[in-house]
C-alpha positions, 0 to 999 in steps of 0.5 A: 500500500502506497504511503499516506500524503505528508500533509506538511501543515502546522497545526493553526492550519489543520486542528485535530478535526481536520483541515480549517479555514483561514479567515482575516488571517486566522486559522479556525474551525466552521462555525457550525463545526461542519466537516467533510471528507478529503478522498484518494481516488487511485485508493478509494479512500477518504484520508482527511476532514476539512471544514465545511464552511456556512453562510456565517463563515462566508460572511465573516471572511468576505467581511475580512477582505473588504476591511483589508481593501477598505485600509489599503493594507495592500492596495495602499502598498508601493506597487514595487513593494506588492510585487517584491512579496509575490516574488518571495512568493514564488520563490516559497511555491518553487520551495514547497513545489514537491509538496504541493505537487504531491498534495494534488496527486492525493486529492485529484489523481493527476500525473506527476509527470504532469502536476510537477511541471504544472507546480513550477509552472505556478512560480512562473506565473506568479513571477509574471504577474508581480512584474506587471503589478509594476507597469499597471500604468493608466495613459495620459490622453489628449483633451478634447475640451482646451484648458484640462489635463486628462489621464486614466488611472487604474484601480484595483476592483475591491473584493474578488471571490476565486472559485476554482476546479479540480482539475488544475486545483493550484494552476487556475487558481493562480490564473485568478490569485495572482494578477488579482493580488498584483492588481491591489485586490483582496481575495476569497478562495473557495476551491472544489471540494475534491481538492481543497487542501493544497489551496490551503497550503498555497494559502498558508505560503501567502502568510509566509510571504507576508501578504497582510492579514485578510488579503487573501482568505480561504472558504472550503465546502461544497455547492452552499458555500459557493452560492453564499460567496456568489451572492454576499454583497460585498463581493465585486468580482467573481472569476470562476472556473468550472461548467458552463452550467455553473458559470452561467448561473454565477453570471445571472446572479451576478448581474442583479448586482452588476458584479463583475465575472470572469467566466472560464467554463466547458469546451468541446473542441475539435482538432482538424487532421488533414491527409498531409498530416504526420500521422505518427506525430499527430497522434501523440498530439491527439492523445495528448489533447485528449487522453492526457489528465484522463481527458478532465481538462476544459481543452480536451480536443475530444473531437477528433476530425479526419480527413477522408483518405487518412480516416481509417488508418489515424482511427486504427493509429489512435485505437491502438496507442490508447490500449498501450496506455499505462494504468497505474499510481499517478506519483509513478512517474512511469504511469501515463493514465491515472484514475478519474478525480472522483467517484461522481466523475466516474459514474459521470464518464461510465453513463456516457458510455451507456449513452454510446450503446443506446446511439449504437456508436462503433466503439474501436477501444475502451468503453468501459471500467477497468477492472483493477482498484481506483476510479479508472476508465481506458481511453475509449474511442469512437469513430464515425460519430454522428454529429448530432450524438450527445458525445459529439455535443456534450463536455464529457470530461474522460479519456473520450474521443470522437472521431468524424471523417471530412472532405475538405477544408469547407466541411472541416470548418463547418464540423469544427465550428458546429458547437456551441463551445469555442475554448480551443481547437488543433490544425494538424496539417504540413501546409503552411497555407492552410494552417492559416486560412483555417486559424482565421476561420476556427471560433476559438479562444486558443488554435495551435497548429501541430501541436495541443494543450500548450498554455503559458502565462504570457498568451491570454486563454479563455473562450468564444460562445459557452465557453466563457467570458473574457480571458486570463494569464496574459498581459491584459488579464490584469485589466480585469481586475481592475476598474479605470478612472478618468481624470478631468483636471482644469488648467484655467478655464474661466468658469461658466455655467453650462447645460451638460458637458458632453462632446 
């Protein structure tokens, strides 16, 4: 039996019942002593308790954050000084990197091979951000009235709820977290519930960092503690990653209070193989996109479209690498297919699999459990999908591929667009040419072209249609944390009573 994870938490931060919530920069239990259990996937078994916070809970630490804006604890800060905390930041992730790296193995199931890199990674980004917390300049602008001085500044937008996924626990946390915090904003955190003890220890690294007291704030608990956060009033933003279901609702209760949102939600996305493709390379790629992280990524290239005269060859290609996949404990660093996140991810991915029975799908591997512990599901595909099939339409979240053939560049755009998604798309192709008629004619947020599910900090991400609105990472990620203020300053005009100032 593998060893139980090192939890490397002091005891403010984890009491005897389980881990707790941080809250104006104190450690403390629910109010209500509410709990609930953290689960191994790849085990089957529960390995700790965290606190389950209530709408009291809620409120206490949306009150922490506003008082701390309100102060310019942070805010009011040199922004030099902002950035050279997040810097002593990074610098403590990049120290802690094995340990959170191994913290969201035990939470989540993903690959070591793939949640190593993505921890240093997060020292990255947060590097990239405290840069940008000093260039978040307004612009002087030339008057269009003689006699003023005009320019813009750039504030920070008061209290920002972070809510964030399994799947990439630390990683899209810190797509919100850190230009939020370089921007002069206060945070809540409310991770997923499958996932929210390495949050803590990130947030425990921001203490050590030495962001002042109830800057950033940690809320755990499932669907009641996020709607509580969602709905306070003393929220301005929300950024969010999750279901299109869920981010939708977040907008509308959003709107009623004019906050803003940052929305980053499901994908259903196609990646495009035309004939002169390297079939051997593009394979890897395809498996990349979607049998990589068990499929359970937002940019899963799960629909897979072939060009006609390569279709059968690529299917029997992709069918085959996938059986060859290794099944097995994530922190092997030798396993290349983990376990889905959790039990209700399970049944989600097996129900589909029903739903291919009942559409009569030809499936060519896969297709359903594996017969060994832990929450496990081969990389199953299907070819010659229906369009109109709920697994060429749905965001199913697993190791499933949907393969479609296609006559030429005009059928392929036509398929490829044919979603209400538009997160992120894949041209495989040795003609230059065609790559670009086809990246100016995709609805994606993010198109590479022979390669799949690269990201980085300096290129925003995010989607066209469903699949969000606005983007993050990037330069101008940290425009949407802040508000822009324009500035009238008369130089010497001779005063005079006027009807309306307009142009």
């Amino acid at each position: 039996m593998r060893a139980r994870p090192q939890l490397g938490l002091s005891t403010g931060e984890q009491a005897a019942g389980g881990f707790r919530l941080l809250i104006g920069g104190s450690w403390r239990d629910a109010g209500d002593g509410g709990t609930r259990p953290v689960h191994d996937p790849y085990l089957e078994q529960d390995w700790g308790m965290v606190a389950e916070a209530g709408g009291g809970d809620v409120a206490d630490a949306a009150h922490a954050a506003r008082h701390a804006f309100a102060d310019r604890r942070w805010s009011g800060l040199l922004a030099g000084e902002r950035a050279r905390i997040m810097l002593r930041l990074a610098d403590l992730i990049e120290r802690d990197a094995a340990k959170l790296t191994t913290q969201q193995i035990f939470e989540n199931g993903k690959l070591v091979s793939e949640m190593a890199p993505g921890t240093q990674a997060l020292a990255g980004d947060c590097r990239f951000f405290a840069g940008l917390a000093e260039t978040n300049n307004g612009a002087s602008v030339p008057p269009s009235r003689p006699g003023f001085t005009t320019f813009t500044l750039k504030e920070p937008i008061g209290v920002v709820a972070a809510i964030t996924p399994w799947n990439t626990p630390l990683g899209l946390l810190g797509w919100k977290l850190f230009p939020a915090l370089a921007a002069g904003n206060t945070v809540v955190i409310k991770p997923s519930e499958v996932t929210p003890t390495s949050t803590l220890m990130l947030a425990a690294l921001c203490q050590e960092a030495g962001i002042p007291d109830g800057v950033v704030n940690v809320v755990t608990g499932g669907r009641a503690t996020g709607e509580a956060l969602v709905e306070h009033p003393e929220i301005d933003k929300i950024a969010f990653t999750g279901s299109t279901a869920t981010g939708q609702a977040i907008a509308s209760r959003a709107a009623l209070r004019s906050a803003r949102v940052t929305l980053e939600m499901g994908g259903k996305s196609p990646q495009v193989i035309f004939a002169d493709a390297d079939l051997d390379r593009t394979v890897n790629g395809v498996m990349a996109g979607i049998f990589a992280a068990t499929g359970q990524s937002c940019m899963a290239g799960s629909r897979v479209l072939v060009e006609a005269p390569v279709f059968d060859r690529f299917a029997e290609m992709l069918a085959a690498r996938g059986e060859e996949m290794i099944a097995g404990d994530p922190l092997d660093p030798a396993t290349q297919l983990g376990p889905l996140a959790s039990k209700g991810q399970l049944e989600k991915v097996l129900s589909y699999f029903d739903v291919a029975k009942h559409e009569g799908l030809a499936c060519m591997t896969g297709g359903k459990r594996v017969d060994r512990s832990g929450y496990f599901v081969p990389p199953t595909v299907y070819r010659d999908v229906p369009p109109d099939s709920r697994l060429a339409r749905e965001e199913i979240f697993g190791p499933v591929a949907s393969l479609f053939r296609f006559e030429g560049e005009e059928q392929a755009v036509q398929l490829a667009n044919d979603t209400r998604y538009g997160l992120a798309a894949g041209i495989w192709t040795n003609d230059i040419n065609r790559a670009h008629r086809m990246l100016h004619r995709l609805r994606a947020g993010s198109v590479w072209v022979n390669n799949y599910r690269i990201v980085g900090h300096t290129l925003p991400f995010g989607g066209y249609g469903q699949s969000g609105v606005g983007r993050e990472m990037g330069a101008d990620a940290l425009d949407a944390y802040c508000e822009t203020k324009s500035v009238w300053i008369d130089t010497g005009n001779d005063i005079a009573f006027r009807t309306g100032g307009e142009d």
